[in-house]
N, C-alpha and C positions, 0 to 999 in steps of 0.2 A: 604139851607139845614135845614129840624128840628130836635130841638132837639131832643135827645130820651124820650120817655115816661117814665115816672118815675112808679113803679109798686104800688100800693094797698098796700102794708105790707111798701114799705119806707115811702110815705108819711103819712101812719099811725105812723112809726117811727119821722118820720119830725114835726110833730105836736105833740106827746107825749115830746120827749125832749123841743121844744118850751114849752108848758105847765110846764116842770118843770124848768126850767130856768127864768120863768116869776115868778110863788111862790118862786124859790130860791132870785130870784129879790126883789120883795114884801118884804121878810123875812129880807132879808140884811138891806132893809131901814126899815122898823120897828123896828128892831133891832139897828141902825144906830139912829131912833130919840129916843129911848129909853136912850141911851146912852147918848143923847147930854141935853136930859132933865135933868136926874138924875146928868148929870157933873155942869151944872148950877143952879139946886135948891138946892147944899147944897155948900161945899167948895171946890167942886171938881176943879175948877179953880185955886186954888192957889197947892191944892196938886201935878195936872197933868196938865197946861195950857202948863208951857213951854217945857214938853214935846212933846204934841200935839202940837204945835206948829212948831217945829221942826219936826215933823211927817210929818205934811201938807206940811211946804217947800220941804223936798226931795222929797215926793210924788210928788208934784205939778212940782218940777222940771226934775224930769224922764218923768212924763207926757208930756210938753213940748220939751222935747227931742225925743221921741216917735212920737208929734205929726208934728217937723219939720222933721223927717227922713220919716212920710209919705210924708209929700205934697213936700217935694223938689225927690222924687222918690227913695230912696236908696233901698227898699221893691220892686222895679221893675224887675229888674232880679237879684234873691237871689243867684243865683248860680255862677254868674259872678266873685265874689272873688275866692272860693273854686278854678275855671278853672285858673283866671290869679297866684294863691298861685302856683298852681302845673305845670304851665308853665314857671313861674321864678325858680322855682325847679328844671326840666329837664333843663332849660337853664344854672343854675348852678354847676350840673352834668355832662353836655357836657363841660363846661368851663374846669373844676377841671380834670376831669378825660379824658377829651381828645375825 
């Protein structure tokens, strides 16, 4: 079976957004080495190191949590809690209430 054909106006859509997601990309790290110059050519390290520092770890460790909830699968069927919350719910209801 093929897929369906995508129309003229989406993937004009699809390619416009890609284009500004890529300068917004560009802009972030420009912006991103801007920063990391200016924190290092003066004393910006002693005024904000240990902050940033502590930035990076939780950053870095959400990300790690993020990236073991992909690869061990829990992103695989999203819906499967919501179903088993609301059928321990009715089963709780049947119990209580007879």
């Amino acid at each position: 079976m093929k897929p369906p054909r995508r129309s003229r106006t989406s993937r004009a859509m699809l390619v416009f957004f890609g284009v500004i997601i890529a300068l917004a990309a560009f802009a972030f790290g420009f912006k991103f080495y801007e920063f990391f110059v200016d924190l290092s050519a003066q004393e910006g390290f002693r005024f904000a190191g240990a902050h940033l520092l502590t930035y990076l770890l939780v950053a870095g460790g959400f990300f790690l949590l993020l990236a073991y909830c992909f690869l061990t699968g829990h992103f695989a069927d999203i819906e499967r809690p919501k179903h088993d919350l609301l059928d321990s719910e009715r089963d709780r209801d049947h119990a209580e209430f007879g």
